[in-house]
N, C-alpha and C positions, 0 to 999 in steps of 0.2 A: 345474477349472483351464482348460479348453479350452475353455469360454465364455466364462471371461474373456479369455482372450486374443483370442478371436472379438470378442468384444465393444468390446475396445477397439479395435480395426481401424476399426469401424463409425462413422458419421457421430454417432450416439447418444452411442457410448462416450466416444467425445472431447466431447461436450459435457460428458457427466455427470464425468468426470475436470475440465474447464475449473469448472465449478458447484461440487465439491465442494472441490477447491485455492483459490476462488474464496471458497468460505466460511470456508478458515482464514485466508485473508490479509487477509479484509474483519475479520475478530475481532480479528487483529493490530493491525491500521493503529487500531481503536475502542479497545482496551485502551492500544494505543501512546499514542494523542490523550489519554487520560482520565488517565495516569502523569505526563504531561509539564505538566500542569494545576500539578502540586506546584512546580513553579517560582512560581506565585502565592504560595505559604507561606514563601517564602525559603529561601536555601542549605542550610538545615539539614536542611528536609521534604525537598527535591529531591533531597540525597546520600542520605539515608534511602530514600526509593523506589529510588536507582541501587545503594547497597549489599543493596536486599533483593529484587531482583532477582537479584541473584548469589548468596544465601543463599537460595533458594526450597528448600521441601521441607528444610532442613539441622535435623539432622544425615545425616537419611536418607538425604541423596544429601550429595557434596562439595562444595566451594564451586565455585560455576558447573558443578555440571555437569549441574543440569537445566536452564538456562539455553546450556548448549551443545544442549542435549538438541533443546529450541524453536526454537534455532538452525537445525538440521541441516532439522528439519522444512519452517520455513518457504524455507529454501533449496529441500528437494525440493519445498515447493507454487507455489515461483518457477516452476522447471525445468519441471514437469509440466503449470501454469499456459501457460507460454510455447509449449511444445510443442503441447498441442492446441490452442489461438487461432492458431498458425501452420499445422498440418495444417489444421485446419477451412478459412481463408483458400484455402487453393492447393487446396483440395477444392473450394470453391466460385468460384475462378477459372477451373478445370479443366470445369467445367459449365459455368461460364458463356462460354466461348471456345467450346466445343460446339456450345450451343446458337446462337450467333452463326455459327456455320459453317454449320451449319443453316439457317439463316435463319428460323426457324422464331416464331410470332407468341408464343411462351412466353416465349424470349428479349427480345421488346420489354418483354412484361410482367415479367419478372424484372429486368429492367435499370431500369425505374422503379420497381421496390419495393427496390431498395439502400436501404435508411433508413441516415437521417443517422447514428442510433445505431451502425451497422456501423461507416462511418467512425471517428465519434469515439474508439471500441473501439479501431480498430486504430493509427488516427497517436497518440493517449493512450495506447494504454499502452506504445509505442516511448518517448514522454517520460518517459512514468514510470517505466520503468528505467533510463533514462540519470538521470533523478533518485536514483535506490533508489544505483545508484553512488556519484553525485556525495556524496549523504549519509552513507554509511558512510564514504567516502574523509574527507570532512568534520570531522563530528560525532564518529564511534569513533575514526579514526585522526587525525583531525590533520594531516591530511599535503596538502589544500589552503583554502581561502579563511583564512588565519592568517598574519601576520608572525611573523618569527623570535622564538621564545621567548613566544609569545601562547599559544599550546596545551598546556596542562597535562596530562600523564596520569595519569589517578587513581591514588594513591597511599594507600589507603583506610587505612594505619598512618601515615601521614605527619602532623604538626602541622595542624590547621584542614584538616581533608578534604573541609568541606562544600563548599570556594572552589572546589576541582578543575574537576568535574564540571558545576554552575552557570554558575560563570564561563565556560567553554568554550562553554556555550550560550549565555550572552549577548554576547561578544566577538564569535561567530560570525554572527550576527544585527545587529551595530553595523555591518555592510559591507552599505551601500544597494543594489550589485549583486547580495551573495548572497541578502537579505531578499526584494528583487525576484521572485529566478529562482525561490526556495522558493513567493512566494504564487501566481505563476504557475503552479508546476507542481499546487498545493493546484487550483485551478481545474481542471485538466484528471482530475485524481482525482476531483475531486468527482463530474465528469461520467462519469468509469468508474466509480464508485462506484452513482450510480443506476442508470443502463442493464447493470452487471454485477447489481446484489443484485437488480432485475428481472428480469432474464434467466435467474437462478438459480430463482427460484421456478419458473417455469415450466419449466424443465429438469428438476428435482425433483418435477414432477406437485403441487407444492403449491399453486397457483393455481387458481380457479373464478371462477364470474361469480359469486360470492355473495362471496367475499372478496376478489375485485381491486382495488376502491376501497382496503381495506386494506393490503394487501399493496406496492402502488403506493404510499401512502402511508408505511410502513412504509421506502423504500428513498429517499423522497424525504427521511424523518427522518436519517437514518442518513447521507447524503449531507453534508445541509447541516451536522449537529451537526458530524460530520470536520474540514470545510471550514471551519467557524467556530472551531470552535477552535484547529485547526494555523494558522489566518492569525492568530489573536491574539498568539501567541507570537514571532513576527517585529517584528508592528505594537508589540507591547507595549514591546520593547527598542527599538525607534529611536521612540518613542514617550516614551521616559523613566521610564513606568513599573515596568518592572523595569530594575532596574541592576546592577552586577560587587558581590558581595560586598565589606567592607572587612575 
């Protein structure tokens, strides 16, 4: 126990904490992308994937409550996600102010090797939780980009259940400003999506020069597939191709 806690102190620990929260959420967002697909099969497939979500594992566990279960998780790999990308940052601001005090010619060299990727890292994933927000607020609750009485909440006993759920995604998607801000933020994920599922490999010791063409390749896959398909679903509805249940 007293390694670990050593450990996560350390410059290491906080990556490998960043890498490993990093791989639940990158599994999420690819499971997430590939459920939301079932809006292509209409109302019916779509409510069927939303209803057996909340029935996972049943009767073994209660309704939603492994699905709360996933929940709580991906909330701690938010939190724990967020936390060491923020230590590491002021860890490495902290050096780097140092070193500048210094004046010392390490400091010039550390200051041209900030890769772009750092950036993108850190002003993307400030967006993309102001996204992760905006979306729940959205999507789950209803409670903005909807005029009154536009957002339905699933009522899975109720008459024609399929329309609920469906329609809320596609109503929600019919508004050119919210479709807009989702494909833009798709764009800024995708680019945290490469240079994280990269950076984890190599955090993980999983990388070699015998498998980096791979591996690199492997994170470039897993970017774009995200990326294409979460912008399909926007484009798809102000597109005309999906439309509200009748």
């Amino acid at each position: 126990m007293t390694g670990v806690l050593t450990l996560y102190r350390t410059s290491v620990g906080k990556k490998v904490i960043m890498a490993l929260t990093g791989f639940i959420l990158v599994g999420f967002v690819v499971f997430h992308m590939y459920g939301n697909t079932k809006m292509y099969q209409g109302p019916e497939a779509f409510n069927a994937y939303a209803v057996g979500l909340r029935e996972l594992a049943y009767p073994v566990f209660g309704y939603e409550h492994l699905l709360w279960i996933a929940r709580l998780v991906l909330i701690g790999a938010v939190i724990l996600h967020i936390w060491s990308a923020t230590a590491l940052t002021m860890q490495s601001q902290k050096s780097t102010s140092a070193n500048a005090v210094s004046g010392t010619r390490r400091y010039g060299e550390q200051k041209r090797q900030t890769s772009y990727a750092a950036y993108t890292m850190r002003f993307g994933g400030i967006v993309l939780l102001l996204f992760i927000i905006y979306h729940i607020l959205h999507l789950t609750f209803g409670m903005v980009g909807y005029g009154p009485g536009e957002f339905q909440h699933p009522n899975y006993l109720g008459a024609h259940p399929e329309y609920f759920v469906y329609n809320n995604v596609v109503v929600g998607f019919q508004n050119p400003l919210i479709s807009g801000f989702y494909m833009l933020a798709m764009v800024f994920l995708g680019m945290h999506l490469y240079h994280g599922v990269w950076s984890m490999f190599q955090t993980l010791g999983l990388n070699s020069v015998k498998y980096t063409g791979v591996l690199r390749g492997l994170a470039v896959l897993v970017a774009v597939a995200v990326v294409i398909g979460n912008l399909s679903f926007p484009i798809a509805v102000m597109a005309g191709i999906v439309g509200p249940a009748v």
